[in-house]
VEXTORZA-917731 format. One record per residue (C-alpha): x, y, z. Coordinates in Angstrom, 3 decimals. Example, Ala and Ser with C-alpha at 12.3 -4.5 7.8 and 13.67 -1.06 7.14 Angstrom:
// VEXTORZA-917731
+----------+----------+----------+
|        u |        v |        w |
+----------+----------+----------+
|   12.300 |   -4.500 |    7.800 |
|   13.670 |   -1.060 |    7.140 |
+----------+----------+----------+
// end
This chain:
// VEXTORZA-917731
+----------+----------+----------+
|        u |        v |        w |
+----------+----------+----------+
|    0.000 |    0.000 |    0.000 |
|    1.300 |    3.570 |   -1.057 |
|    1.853 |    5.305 |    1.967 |
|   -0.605 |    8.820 |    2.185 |
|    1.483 |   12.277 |    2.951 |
|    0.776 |   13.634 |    5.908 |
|    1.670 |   17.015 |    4.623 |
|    1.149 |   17.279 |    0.381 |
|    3.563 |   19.714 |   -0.679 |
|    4.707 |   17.581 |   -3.699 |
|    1.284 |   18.602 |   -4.757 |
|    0.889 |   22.015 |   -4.001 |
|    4.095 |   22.582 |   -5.862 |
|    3.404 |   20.766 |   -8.892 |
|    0.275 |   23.541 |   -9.292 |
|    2.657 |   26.440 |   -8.291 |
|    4.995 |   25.763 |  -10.192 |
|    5.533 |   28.097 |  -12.626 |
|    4.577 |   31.357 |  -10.412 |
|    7.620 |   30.010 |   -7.923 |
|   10.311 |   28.795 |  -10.237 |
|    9.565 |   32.642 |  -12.107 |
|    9.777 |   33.854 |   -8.304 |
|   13.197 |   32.244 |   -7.717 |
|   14.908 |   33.135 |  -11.056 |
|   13.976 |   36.574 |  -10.772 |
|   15.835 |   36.580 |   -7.226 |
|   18.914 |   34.496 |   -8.770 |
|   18.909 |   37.109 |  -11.461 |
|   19.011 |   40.430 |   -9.590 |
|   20.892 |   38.888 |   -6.674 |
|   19.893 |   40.471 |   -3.842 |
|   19.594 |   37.909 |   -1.722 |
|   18.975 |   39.972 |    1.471 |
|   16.862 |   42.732 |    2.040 |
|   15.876 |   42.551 |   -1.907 |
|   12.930 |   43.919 |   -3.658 |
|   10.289 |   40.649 |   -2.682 |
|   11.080 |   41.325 |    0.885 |
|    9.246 |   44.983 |    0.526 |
|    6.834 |   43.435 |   -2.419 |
|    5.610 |   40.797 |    0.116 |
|    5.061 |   42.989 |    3.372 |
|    3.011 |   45.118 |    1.549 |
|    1.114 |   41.791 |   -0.013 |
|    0.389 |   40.726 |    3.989 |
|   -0.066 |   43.893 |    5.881 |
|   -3.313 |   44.733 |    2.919 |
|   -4.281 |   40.988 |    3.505 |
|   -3.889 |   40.866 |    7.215 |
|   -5.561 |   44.803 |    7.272 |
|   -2.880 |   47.081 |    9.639 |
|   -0.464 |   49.280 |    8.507 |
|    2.747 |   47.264 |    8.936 |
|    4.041 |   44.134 |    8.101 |
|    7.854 |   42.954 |    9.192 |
|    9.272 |   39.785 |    7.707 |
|   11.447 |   38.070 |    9.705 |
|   13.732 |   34.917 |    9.995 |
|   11.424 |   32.854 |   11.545 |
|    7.874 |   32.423 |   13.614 |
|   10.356 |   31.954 |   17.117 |
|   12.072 |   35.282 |   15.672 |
|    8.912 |   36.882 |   15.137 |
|    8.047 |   36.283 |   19.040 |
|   11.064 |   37.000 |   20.419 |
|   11.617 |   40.424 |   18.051 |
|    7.837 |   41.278 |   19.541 |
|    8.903 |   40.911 |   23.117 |
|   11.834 |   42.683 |   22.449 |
|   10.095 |   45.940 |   20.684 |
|    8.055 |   45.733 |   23.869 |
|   10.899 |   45.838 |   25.800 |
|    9.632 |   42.558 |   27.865 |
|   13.088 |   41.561 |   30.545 |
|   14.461 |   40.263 |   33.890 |
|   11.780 |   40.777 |   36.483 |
|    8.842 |   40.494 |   33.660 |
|    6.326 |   37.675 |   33.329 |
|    4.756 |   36.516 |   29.664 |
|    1.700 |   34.409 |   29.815 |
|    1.388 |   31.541 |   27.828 |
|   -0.444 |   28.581 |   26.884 |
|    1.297 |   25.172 |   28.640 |
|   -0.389 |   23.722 |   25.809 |
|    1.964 |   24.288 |   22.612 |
|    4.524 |   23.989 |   20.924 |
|    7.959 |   24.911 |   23.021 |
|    8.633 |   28.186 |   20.570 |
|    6.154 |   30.363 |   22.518 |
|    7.682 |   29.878 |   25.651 |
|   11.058 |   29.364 |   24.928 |
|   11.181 |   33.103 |   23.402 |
|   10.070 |   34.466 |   26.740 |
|   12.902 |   32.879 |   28.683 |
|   15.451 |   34.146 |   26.252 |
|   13.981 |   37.847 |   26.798 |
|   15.015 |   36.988 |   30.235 |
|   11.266 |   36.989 |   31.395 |
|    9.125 |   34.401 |   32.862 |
|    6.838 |   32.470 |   31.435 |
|    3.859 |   31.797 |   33.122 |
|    1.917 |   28.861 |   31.838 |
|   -1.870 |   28.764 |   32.193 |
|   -4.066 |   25.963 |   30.773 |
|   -6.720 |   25.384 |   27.891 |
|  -10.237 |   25.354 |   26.590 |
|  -11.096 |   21.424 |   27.057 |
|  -12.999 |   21.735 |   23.540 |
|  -10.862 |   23.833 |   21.311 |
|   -7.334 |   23.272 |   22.976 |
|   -6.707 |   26.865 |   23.033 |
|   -5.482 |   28.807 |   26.194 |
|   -8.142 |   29.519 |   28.400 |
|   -9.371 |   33.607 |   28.667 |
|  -10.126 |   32.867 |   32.422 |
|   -7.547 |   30.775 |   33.092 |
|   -5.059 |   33.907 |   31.664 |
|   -7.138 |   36.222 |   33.833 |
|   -6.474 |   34.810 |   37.290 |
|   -2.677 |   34.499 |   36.192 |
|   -2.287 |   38.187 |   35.686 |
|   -0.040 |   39.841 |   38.312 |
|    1.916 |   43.063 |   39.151 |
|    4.992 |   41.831 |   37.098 |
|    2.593 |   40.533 |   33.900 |
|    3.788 |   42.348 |   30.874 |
|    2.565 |   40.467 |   28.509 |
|    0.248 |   37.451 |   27.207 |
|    0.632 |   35.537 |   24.175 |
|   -2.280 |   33.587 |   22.747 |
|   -1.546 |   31.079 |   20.419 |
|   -4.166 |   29.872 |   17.405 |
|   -3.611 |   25.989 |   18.004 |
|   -4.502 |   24.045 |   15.326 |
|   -5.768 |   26.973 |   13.176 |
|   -8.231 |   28.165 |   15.510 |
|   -7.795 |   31.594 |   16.945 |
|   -8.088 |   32.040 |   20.672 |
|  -10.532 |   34.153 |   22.251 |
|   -8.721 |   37.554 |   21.493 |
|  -12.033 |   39.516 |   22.441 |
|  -11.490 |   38.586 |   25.975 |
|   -7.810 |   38.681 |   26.174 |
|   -7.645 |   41.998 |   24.664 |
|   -9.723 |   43.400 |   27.072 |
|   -8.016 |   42.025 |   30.046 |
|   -5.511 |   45.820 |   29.173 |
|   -2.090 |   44.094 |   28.944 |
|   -0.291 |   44.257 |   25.665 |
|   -0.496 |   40.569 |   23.839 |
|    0.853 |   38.896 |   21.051 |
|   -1.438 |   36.689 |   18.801 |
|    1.030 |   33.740 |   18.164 |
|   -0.504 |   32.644 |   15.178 |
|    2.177 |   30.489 |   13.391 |
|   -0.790 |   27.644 |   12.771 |
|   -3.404 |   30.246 |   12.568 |
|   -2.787 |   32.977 |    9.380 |
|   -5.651 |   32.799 |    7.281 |
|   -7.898 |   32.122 |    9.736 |
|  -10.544 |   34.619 |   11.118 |
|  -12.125 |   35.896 |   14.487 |
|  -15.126 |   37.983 |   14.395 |
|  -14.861 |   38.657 |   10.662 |
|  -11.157 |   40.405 |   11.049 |
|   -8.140 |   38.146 |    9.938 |
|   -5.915 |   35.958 |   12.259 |
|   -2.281 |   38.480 |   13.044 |
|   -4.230 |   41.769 |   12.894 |
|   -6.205 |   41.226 |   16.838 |
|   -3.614 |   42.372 |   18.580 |
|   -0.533 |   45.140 |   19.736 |
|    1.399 |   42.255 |   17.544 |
|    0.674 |   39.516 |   15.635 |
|    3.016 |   36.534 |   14.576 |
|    3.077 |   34.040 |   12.525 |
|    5.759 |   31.425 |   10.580 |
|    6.293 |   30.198 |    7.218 |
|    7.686 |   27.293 |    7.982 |
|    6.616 |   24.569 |    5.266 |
|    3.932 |   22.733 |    7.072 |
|    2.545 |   25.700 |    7.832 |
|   -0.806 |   26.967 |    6.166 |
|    1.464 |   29.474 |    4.286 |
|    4.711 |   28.424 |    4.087 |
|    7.989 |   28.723 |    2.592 |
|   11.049 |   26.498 |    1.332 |
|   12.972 |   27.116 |    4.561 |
|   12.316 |   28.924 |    7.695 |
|   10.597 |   32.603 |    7.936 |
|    7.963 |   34.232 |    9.611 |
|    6.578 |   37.774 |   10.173 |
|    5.420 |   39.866 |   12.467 |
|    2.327 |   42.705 |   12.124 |
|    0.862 |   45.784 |   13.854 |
|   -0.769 |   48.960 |   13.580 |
|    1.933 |   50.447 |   15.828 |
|    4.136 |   53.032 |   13.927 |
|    6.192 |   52.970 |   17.031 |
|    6.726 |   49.020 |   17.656 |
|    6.810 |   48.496 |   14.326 |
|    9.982 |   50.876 |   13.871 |
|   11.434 |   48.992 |   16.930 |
|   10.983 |   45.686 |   15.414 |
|   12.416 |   46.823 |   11.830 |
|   16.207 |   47.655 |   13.774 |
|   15.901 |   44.773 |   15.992 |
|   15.990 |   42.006 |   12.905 |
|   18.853 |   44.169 |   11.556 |
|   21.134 |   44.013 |   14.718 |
|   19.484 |   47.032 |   16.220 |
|   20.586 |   49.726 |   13.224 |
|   18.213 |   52.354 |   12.273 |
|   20.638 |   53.103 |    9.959 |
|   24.028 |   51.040 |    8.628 |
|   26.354 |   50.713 |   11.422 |
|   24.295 |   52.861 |   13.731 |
|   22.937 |   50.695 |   16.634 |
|   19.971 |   52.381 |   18.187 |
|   19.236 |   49.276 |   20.232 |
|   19.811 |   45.890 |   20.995 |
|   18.877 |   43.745 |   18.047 |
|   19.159 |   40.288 |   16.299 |
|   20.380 |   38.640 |   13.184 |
|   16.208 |   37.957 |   12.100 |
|   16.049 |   39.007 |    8.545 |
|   13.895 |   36.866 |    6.125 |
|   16.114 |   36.196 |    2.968 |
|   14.917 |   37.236 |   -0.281 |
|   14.383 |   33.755 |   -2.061 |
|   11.835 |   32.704 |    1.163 |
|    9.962 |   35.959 |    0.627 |
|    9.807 |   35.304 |   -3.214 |
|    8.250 |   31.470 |   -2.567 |
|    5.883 |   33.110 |   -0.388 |
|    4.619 |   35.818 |   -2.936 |
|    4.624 |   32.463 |   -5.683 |
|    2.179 |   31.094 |   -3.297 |
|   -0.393 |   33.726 |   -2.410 |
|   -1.222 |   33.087 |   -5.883 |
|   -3.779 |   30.335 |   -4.941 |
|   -3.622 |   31.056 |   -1.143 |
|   -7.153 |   31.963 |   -0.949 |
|   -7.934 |   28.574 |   -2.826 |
|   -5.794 |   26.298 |   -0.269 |
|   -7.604 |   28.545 |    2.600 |
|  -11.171 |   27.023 |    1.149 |
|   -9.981 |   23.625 |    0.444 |
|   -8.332 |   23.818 |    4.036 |
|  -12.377 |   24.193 |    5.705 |
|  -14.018 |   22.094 |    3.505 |
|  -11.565 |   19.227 |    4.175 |
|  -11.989 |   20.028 |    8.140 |
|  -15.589 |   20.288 |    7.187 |
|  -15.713 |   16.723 |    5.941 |
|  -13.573 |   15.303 |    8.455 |
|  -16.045 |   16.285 |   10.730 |
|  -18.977 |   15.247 |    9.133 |
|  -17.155 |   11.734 |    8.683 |
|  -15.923 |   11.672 |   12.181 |
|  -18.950 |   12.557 |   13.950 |
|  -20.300 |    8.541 |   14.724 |
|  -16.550 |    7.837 |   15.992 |
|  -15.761 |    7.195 |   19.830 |
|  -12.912 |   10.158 |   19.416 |
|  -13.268 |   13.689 |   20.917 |
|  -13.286 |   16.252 |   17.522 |
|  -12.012 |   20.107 |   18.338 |
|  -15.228 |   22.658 |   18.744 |
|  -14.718 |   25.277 |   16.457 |
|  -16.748 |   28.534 |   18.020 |
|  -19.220 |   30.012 |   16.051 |
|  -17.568 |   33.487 |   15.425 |
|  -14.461 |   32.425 |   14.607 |
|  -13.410 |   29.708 |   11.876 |
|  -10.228 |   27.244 |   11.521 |
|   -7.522 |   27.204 |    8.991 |
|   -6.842 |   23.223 |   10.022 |
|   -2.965 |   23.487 |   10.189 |
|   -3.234 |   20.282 |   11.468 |
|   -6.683 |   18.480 |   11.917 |
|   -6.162 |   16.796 |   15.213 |
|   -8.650 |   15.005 |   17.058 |
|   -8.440 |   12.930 |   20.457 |
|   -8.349 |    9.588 |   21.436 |
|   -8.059 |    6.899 |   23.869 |
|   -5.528 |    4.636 |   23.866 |
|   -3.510 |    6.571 |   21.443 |
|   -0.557 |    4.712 |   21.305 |
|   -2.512 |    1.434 |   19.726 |
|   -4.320 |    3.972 |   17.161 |
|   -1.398 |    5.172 |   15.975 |
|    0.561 |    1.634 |   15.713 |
|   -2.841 |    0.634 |   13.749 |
|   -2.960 |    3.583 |   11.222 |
|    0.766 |    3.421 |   10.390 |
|    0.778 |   -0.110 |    9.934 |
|   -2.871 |    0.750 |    7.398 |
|   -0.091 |    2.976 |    5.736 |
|   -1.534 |    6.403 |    7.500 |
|    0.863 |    8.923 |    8.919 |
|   -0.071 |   10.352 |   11.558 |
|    1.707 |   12.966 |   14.559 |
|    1.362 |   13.864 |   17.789 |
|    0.655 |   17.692 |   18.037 |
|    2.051 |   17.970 |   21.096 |
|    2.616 |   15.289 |   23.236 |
|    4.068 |   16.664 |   26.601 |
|    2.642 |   20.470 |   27.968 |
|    5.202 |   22.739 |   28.515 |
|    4.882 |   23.278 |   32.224 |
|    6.286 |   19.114 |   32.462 |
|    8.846 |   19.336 |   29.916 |
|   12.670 |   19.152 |   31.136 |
|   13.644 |   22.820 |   30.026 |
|   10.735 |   24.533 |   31.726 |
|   10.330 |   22.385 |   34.879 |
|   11.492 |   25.273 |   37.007 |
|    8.433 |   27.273 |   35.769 |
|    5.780 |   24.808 |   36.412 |
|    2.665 |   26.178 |   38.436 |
|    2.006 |   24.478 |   41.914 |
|   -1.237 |   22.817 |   40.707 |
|   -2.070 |   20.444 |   37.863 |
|   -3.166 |   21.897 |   34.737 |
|   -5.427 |   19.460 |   34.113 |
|   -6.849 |   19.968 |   30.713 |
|   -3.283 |   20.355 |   29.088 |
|   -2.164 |   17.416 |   30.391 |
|   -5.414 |   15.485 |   29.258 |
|   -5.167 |   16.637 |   25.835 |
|   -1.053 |   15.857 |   25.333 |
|   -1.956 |   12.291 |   26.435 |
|   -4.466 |   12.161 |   23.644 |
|   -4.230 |   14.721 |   20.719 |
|   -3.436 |   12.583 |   17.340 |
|   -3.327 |   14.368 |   13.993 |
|   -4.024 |   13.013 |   10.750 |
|   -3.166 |   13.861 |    7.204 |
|   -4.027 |   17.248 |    5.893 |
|   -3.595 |   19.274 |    3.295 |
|   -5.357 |   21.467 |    0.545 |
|   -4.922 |   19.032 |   -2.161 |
|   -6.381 |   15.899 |    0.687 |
|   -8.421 |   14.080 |   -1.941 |
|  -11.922 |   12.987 |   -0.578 |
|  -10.586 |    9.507 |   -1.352 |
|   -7.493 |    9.671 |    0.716 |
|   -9.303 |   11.155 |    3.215 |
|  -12.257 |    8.407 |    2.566 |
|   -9.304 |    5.578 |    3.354 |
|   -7.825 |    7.716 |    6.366 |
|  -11.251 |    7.702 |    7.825 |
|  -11.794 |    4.194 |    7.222 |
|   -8.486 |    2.828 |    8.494 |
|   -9.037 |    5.334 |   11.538 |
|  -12.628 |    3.400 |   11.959 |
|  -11.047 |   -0.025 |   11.977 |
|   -8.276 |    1.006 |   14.370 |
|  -10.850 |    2.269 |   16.920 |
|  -12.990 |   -0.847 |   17.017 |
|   -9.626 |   -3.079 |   17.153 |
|   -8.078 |   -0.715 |   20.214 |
|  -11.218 |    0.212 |   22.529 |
+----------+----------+----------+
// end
């Protein structure tokens, strides 16, 4: 049995071709390579889709956190909220500011960090919180906004995706997001950006990816090496050419996973009503996840566990952990599984990963 990709980018480049081999040569032709004319091109292509006033690319989603933090001058003494449930990036950015993270836990339903949960974490030395859009999803930004402390939307899984009819990286004092590959939109490599309607901030977080210079070899503050290269920006511009496509193939695949998944003894995500999901991964949860798994890779399924330790019980970040159980984080990393998904998921590959998924439950539970 061919084996299904968890991840299709052999097929999303075979459409894209063209636009992104004509995006490269152009680079390889005026040579710029950093700083060159697609970096510009494509921050003005996100900040107008995104809908605030500046867009800064950057070396990577973890650069795009840590630059934000920086620009907000977050530091020793400072604590950073954050989800316990994610991936290590968002809190591993707030111990290199020399801050403290402060993990809270999650929605039981969506598996995104908890607006009440963040609320009765706030103290004196808060200076920040940072959301994350697990999944696709965006958190509750509505209710974190309002709770008056400046946040950052870490929405490396969730660009594209919407909260009360205004895009995913433009909720917040910053947004962030990644281009890494798997990403909804990614590059070839590593890259991210960061956005906001903040003359100010932004200006900040333009000389921190340079080193600090607000001007060649004048260092107005302490920066970073956290420039996106010009060939990564020019991929990404090749692929907002059918972004908006892969965006509506990427719900109507969730869609029908749903739909499909609905009779199944597994827990689906809840996707509020004024808000919608981008699927970067669709994940659902399970018991005995360990036997699922062995059964849909040996069906020929790939499958990955989206994240499968919360942060506060991880080596690294031990030191951090809250005095009480966060029990909802640690229920979902003992059962989150994610399954193959992509924009160009056929209905028949996702008809077999639904059916092998079927026969694995009734053989594990």
């Amino acid at each position: 049995m061919n084996k299904l990709p968890f991840i299709d980018l052999q097929s999303q480049y075979a459409a894209l071709r063209e636009p992104i081999n004509a995006r490269i040569q152009r680079v390889l032709d005026h040579g710029q390579y950093i700083m060159g004319p697609e970096v510009a091109e494509l921050e003005a292509a996100l900040a107008t889709r995104v809908g605030v006033p500046h867009c800064i690319t950057v070396a990577s989603g973890t650069e795009a956190l840590l630059i934000a933090l920086m620009a907000l001058g977050v530091g020793p003494g400072d604590e950073v909220i954050v989800p316990a449930f994610t991936f290590a990036a968002t809190a591993e950015v707030v111990v290199l500011a020399g801050a403290t993270p402060v993990f809270v836990d999650i929605e039981p339903d969506t598996c995104n960090v908890s607006a009440a949960a963040i609320a009765a974490a706030i103290t004196p030395r808060t200076k920040a919180i940072m959301p994350v859009g697990l999944y696709g999803q965006v958190a509750d930004m509505a209710a974190i906004n309002a709770l008056g402390l400046p946040v950052i939307e870490d929405a490396a899984q969730s660009f594209g995706a919407t909260y009360q009819g205004q895009p995913s990286c433009g909720l917040s004092t910053f947004g962030a997001t990644s281009f890494f590959p798997s990403k909804p939109l990614g590059c070839y490599g590593d890259g991210g950006a960061l956005f906001t309607a903040d003359a100010a901030l932004a200006q900040a977080a333009r000389e921190i990816r340079v080193h600090g210079q607000s001007r060649r070899y004048v260092h107005t503050r302490v920066g970073v090496g956290g420039r996106m290269d010009t060939l990564q920006c020019a991929i990404v511009l090749g692929k907002l050419t059918r972004f908006d496509w892969e965006l509506a193939r990427r719900r109507a695949v969730g869609a029908r996973y749903h739909a499909l998944l609905a009779e199944l003894p597994l827990a689906r995500l809840t996707v509020r009503p004024d808000r919608d999901c981008v699927w970067a991964q669709y994940t659902v949860q399970v018991a005995h996840r360990e036997a699922v798994q062995q059964a849909l890779t040996a069906a020929g399924i790939p499958t990955a566990i989206h994240y499968p330790l919360p942060l506060h019980q991880q080596p690294a970040y031990a030191r951090w952990a809250p005095a009480t159980s966060l029990p909802h984080s640690e229920r979902a990393a003992a059962r989150v599984l994610s399954l193959p998904m992509s924009a160009d998921l056929s209905e028949a590959q996702q008809d077999t990963v639904v059916a092998a998924l079927r026969q694995a439950l009734a053989t594990t539970t």
